[in-house]
C-alpha positions in Angstrom: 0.0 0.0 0.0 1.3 3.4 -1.0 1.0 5.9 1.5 -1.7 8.7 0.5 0.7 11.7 0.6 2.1 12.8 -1.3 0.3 10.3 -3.7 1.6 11.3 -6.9 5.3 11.3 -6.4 5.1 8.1 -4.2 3.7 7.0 -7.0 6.2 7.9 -9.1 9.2 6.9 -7.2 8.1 3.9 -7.1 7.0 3.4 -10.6 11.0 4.5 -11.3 12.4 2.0 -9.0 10.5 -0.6 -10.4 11.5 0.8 -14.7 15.2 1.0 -12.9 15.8 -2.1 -11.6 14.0 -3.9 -14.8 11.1 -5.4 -12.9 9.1 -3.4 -15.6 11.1 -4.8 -18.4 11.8 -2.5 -21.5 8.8 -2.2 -24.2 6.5 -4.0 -21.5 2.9 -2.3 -21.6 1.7 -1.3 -18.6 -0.8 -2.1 -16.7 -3.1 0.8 -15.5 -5.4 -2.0 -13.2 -3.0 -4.1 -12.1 -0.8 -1.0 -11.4 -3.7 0.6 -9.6 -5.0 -2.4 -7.7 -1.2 -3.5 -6.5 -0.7 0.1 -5.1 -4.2 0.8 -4.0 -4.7 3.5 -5.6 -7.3 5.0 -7.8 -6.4 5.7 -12.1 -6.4 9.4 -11.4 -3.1 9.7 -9.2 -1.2 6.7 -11.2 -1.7 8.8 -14.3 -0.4 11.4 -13.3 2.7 9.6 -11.9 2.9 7.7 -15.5 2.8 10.8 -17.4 5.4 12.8 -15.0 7.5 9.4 -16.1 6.6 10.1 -19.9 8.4 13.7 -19.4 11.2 12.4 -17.7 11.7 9.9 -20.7 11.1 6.4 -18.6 7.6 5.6 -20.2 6.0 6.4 -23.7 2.3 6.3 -24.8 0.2 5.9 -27.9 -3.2 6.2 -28.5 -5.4 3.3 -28.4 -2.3 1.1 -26.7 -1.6 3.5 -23.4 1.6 3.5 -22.0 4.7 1.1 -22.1 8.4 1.0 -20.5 10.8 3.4 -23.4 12.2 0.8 -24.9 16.4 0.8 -24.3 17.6 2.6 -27.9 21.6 3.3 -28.7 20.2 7.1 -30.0 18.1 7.6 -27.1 21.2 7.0 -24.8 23.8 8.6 -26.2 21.6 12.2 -26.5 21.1 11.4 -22.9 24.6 11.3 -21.8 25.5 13.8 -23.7 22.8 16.5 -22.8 23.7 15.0 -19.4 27.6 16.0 -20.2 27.2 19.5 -21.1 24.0 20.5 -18.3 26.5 18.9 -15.2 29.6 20.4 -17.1 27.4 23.8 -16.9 26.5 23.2 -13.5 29.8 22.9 -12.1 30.8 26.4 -13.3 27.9 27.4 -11.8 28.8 25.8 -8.5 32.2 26.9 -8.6 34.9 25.0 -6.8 33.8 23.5 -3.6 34.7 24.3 0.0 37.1 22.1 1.6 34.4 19.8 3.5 32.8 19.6 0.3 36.1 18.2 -1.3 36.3 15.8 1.9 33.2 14.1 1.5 33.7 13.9 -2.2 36.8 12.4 -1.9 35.7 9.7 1.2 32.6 8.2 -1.3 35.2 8.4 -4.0 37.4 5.6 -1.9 34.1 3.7 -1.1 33.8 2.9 -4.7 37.2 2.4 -4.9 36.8 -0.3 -2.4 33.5 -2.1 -3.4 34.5 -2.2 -7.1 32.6 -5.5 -7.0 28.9 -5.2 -5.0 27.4 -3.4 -8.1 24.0 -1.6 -7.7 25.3 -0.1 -4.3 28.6 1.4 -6.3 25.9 3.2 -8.8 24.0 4.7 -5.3 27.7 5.6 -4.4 28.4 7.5 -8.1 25.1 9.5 -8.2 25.6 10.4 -4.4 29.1 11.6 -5.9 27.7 13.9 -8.5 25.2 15.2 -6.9 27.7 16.5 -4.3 30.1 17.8 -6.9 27.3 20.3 -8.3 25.2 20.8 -5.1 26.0 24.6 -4.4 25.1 24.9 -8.3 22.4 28.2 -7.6 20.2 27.7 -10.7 17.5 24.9 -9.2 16.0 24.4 -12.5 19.0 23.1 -13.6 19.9 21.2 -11.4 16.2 19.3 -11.7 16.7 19.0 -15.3 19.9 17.0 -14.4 18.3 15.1 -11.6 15.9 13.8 -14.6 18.5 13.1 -16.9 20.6 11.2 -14.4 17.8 8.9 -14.3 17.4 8.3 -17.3 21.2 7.6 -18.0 21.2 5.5 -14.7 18.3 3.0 -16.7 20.5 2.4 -19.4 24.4 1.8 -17.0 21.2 -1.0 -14.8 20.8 -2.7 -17.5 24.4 -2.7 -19.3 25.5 -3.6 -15.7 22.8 -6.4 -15.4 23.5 -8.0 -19.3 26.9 -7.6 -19.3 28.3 -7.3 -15.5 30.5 -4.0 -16.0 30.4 -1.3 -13.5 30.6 2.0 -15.6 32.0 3.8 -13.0 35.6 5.4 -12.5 37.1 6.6 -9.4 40.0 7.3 -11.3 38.3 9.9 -12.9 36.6 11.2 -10.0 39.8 11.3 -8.4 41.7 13.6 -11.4 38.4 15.8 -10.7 38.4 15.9 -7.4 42.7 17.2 -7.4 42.0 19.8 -10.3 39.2 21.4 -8.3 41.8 21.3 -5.0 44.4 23.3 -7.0 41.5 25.8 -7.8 41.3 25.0 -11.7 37.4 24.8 -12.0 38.3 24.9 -15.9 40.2 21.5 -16.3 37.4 20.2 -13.6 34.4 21.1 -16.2 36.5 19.6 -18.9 37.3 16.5 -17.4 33.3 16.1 -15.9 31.9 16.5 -19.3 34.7 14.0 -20.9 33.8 11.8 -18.0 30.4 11.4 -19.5 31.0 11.5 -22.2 33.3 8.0 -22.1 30.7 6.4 -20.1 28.6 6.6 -23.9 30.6 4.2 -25.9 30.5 0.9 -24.2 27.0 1.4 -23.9 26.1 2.1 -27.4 28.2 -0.9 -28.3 26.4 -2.7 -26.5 23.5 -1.8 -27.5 24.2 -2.0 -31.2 25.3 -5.6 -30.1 21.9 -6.1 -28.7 20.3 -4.6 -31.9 21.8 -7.3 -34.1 21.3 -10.3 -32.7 17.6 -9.2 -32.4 17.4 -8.7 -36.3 
């Protein structure tokens, strides 16, 4: 049972959880009944939530058919990461370079990933925790929402390379070369290497993808 308030982003967060973690598989049609009755909910709330997840790019509808899970597209991702690239680059020179506890904390859940290189989903709760920080004092909140949504989005395709092909796509080397430009005050090099940073983490997914693409044809 979902608790009534507030309704519609309980509704949502869960809805993402479930899209993020593939127990809503990509393509599958969703249920607006089955939905409604496992939540306990009425359809006016849950469709709310499902378009809110429509904008952020985890559903797609049609008329006549409803709504079904985006399907996981080599295009689709790699606009993603790169809108992603250039909106957190942006952010960061918003932010300017952090304060020293800032550069602490940033630098202690860099070494947890750097010691749990193997448990998986917990390093990618680790890496958005990570970014998140990095661009935190970033002042323009609209921004900042617009890469909250994107992260998700990004975060459903690293799930599911992660859960096909059992690579973590995250570097705390790169944090790390980050992390000692902004200590030496070059917020510059920092935006470069964030936005190349994201831009890496594109090509083993597309190729993957494009992989997955082909041996469905």
């Amino acid at each position: 049972m979902i608790e009534r308030r507030p309704l519609r982003h309980q509704l949502m967060a869960a809805l993402r959880q479930q899209i993020l973690d593939g127990h809503l598989a990509p393509s599958a049609p969703i249920s607006e009944p089955a939905l409604a009755q496992e939540f306990g909910v009425s359809r006016s709330p849950l469709r709310e939530a499902l378009f809110a997840l429509e904008r952020r790019g985890l559903l797609e509808s049609a008329v006549g058919r409803g709504f079904a899970v985006r399907p996981l597209d080599a295009r689709d991702a790699e606009d993603a990461y790169t809108i992603l690239a250039t909106l957190d680059g942006l952010a960061l020179r918003l932010a300017g370079v952090p304060p020293a506890e800032d550069l602490q904390a940033l630098a202690r859940i860099n070494d947890q990933i750097r010691r749990g290189r193997r448990r998986g989903r917990r390093l990618f709760d680790l890496d958005r925790d990570w970014h998140a920080l990095l661009v935190a004092r970033c002042p323009n909140k609209r921004l900042l929402g617009m890469i909250d949504d994107l992260l998700t989005a990004v975060r459903r395709y690293d799930l599911a390379y992660w859960r096909e092909a059992g690579d973590v796509l995250v570097s705390h080397a790169e944090h790390d070369a980050i992390v000692r430009s902004l200590r030496t005050g070059d917020l510059k090099l920092a935006e470069r290497l964030l936005v190349d940073h994201w831009m890496r983490g594109i090509e083993p997914v597309v190729q993957w993808l494009n992989r997955r693409q082909e041996n469905a044809t």
